[in-house]
C-alpha positions as CSV (number, residue, x, y, z in Angstrom):
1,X,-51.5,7.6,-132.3
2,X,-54.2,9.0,-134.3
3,X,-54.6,13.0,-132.7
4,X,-58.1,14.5,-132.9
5,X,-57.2,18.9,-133.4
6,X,-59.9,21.1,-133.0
7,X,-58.7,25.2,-133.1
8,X,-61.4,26.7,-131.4
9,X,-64.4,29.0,-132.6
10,X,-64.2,29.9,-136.4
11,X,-63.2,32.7,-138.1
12,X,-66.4,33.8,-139.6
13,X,-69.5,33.1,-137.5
14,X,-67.3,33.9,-133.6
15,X,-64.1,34.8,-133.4
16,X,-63.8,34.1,-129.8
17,X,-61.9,36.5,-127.5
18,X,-60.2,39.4,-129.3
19,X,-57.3,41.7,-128.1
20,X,-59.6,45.1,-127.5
21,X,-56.2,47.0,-128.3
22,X,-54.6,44.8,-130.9
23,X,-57.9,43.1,-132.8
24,X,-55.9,39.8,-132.6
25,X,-58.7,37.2,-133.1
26,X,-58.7,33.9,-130.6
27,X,-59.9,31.6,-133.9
28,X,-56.8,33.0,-136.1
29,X,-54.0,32.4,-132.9
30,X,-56.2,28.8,-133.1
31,X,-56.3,28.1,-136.4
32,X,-52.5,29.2,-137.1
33,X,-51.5,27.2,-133.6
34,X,-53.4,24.0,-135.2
35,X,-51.3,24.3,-138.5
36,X,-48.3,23.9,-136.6
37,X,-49.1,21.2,-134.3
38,X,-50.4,19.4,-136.7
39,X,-46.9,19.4,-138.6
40,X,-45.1,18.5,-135.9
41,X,-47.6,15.9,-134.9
42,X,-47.4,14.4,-138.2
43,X,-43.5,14.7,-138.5
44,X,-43.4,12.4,-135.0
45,X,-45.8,9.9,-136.7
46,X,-48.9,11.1,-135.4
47,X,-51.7,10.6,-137.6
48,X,-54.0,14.2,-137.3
49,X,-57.2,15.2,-138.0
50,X,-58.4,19.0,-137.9
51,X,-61.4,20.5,-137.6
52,X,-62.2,24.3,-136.4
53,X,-64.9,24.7,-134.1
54,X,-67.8,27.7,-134.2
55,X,-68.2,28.1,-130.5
56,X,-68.4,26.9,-126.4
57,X,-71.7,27.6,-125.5
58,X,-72.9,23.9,-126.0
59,X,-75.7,24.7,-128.1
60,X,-73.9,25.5,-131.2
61,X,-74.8,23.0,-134.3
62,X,-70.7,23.1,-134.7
63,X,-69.9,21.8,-131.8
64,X,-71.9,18.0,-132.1
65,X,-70.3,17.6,-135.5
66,X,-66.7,18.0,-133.7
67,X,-67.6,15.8,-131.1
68,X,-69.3,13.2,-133.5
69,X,-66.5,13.4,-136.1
70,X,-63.3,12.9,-133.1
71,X,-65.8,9.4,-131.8
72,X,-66.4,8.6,-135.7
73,X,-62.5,8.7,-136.7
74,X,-61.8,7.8,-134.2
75,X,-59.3,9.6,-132.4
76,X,-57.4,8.0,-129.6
77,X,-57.1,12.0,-128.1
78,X,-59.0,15.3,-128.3
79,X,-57.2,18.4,-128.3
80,X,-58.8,22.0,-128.3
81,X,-57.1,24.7,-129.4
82,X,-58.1,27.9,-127.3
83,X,-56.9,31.6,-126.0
84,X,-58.3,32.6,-122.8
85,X,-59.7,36.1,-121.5
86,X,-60.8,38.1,-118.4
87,X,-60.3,41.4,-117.6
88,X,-57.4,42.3,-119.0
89,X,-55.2,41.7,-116.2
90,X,-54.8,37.5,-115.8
91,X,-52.2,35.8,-117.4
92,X,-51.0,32.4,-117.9
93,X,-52.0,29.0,-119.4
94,X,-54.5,26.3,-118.3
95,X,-55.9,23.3,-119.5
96,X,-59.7,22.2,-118.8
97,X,-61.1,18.3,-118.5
98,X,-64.3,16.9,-117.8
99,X,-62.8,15.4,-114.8
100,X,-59.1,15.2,-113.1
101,X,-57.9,12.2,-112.0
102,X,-57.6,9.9,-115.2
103,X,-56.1,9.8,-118.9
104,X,-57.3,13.6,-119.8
105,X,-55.7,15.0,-116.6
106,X,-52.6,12.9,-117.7
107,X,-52.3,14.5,-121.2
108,X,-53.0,17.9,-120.0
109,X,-50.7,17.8,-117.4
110,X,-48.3,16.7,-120.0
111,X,-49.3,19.8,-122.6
112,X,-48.9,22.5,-119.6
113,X,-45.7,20.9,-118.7
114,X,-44.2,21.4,-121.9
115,X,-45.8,25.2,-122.5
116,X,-44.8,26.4,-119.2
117,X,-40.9,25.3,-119.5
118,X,-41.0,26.5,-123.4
119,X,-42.6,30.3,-123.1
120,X,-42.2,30.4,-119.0
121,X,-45.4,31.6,-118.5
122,X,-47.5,31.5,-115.5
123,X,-48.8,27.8,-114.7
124,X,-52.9,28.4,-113.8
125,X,-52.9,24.2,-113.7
126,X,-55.7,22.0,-114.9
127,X,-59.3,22.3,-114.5
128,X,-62.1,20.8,-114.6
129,X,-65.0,21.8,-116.8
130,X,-68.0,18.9,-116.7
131,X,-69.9,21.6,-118.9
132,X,-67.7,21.5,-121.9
133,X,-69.4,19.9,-125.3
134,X,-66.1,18.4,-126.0
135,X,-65.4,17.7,-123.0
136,X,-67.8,16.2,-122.3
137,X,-69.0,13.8,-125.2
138,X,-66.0,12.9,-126.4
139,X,-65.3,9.2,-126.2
140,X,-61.5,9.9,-126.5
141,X,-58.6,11.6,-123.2
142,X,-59.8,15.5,-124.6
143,X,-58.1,18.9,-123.3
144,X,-59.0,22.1,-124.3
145,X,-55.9,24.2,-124.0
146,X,-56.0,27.5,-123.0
147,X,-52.8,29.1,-124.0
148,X,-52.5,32.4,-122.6
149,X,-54.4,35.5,-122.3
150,X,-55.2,37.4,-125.5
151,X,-56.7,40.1,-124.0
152,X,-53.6,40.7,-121.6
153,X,-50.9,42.4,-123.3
154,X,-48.0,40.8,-122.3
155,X,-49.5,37.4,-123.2
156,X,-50.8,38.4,-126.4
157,X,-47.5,38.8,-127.5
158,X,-46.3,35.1,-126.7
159,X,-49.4,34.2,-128.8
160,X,-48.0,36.1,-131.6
161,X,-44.1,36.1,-131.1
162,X,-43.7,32.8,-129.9
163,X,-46.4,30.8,-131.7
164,X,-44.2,28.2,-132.9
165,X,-42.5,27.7,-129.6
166,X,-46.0,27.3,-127.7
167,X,-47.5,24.9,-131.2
168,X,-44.1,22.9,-130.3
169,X,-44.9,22.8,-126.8
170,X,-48.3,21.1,-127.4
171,X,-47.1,18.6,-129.7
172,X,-43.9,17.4,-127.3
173,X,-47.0,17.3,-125.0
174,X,-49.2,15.2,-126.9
175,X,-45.9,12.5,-128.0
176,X,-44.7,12.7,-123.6
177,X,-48.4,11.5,-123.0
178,X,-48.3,8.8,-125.6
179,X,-45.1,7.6,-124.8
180,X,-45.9,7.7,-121.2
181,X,-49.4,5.7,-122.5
182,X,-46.8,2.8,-124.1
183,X,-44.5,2.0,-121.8
């Protein structure tokens, strides 16, 4: 299965969230998430392609290129690499598709599974987000994962202590969907 990585936002132009007591950056959690799964990805036979994203706002030049280079590979999935944040107070981890009901639901479903039992965090289920560049115009099952909630406390310390639990979640995620896809 050829696996289409994309850690969100970028580490020079937007960061993306940030811990406002911590400074830990959304694109670094992302990018060192995206290192991980890829290994593990690529040790179960997954072929893997990663690209870091600038930003979400669907206007960005960034985002197109993603989108056109996960069609052009071309990836048989789409995963995006994210931390979510609020107000300080939510917690948990959530997936976002286009639309429930088909072969993104399926993998994301499969991805929370895994995070959930690894880190036991709260489930906030799947969502859908039509409004989503890569969401949206990939050609490809895409999820963006939300992993937790930097700006909580408690959860920015699951993206930092248990990274590699939560980038091993994702990939037994990814390889239950495409064994699931093959049988």
């Amino acid at each position: 299965m050829r696996v289409f990585l994309n850690p969100g936002h970028d580490t020079t132009y937007d960061s993306g969230a940030v811990n406002p007591r911590t400074g830990l950056r959304e694109c670094d959690v992302a990018a060192e998430v995206g290192v991980l799964v890829q290994g593990y990805l690529e040790q179960a036979g997954c072929e893997v392609a990663v690209v870091q994203s600038d930003n979400l706002n669907g206007e960005s030049p960034w985002l197109p290129c993603v989108v056109q280079s996960a069609n052009a590979w071309p990836a048989d999935i789409f995963v995006s690499l994210h931390c979510n944040a609020a107000n300080g107070q939510a917690k948990g981890t959530e997936r976002l598709v286009f639309t429930t009901g088909g072969e993104s639901e399926r993998l994301a479903r499969c991805i929370q599974q895994q995070i959930v039992d690894a880190v036991d965090t709260v489930d906030r289920g799947v969502k859908e987000r039509p409004d989503l560049c890569v969401l949206r115009r990939t050609d490809m099952p895409a999820v963006l994962v939300e992993m937790a909630f930097i700006d909580n406390d408690e959860d920015a310390r699951l993206l930092t202590e248990q990274t590699d639990e939560i980038a091993r979640a994702i990939a037994r995620g990814v390889t239950d969907y495409e064994q699931e896809a093959f049988q």
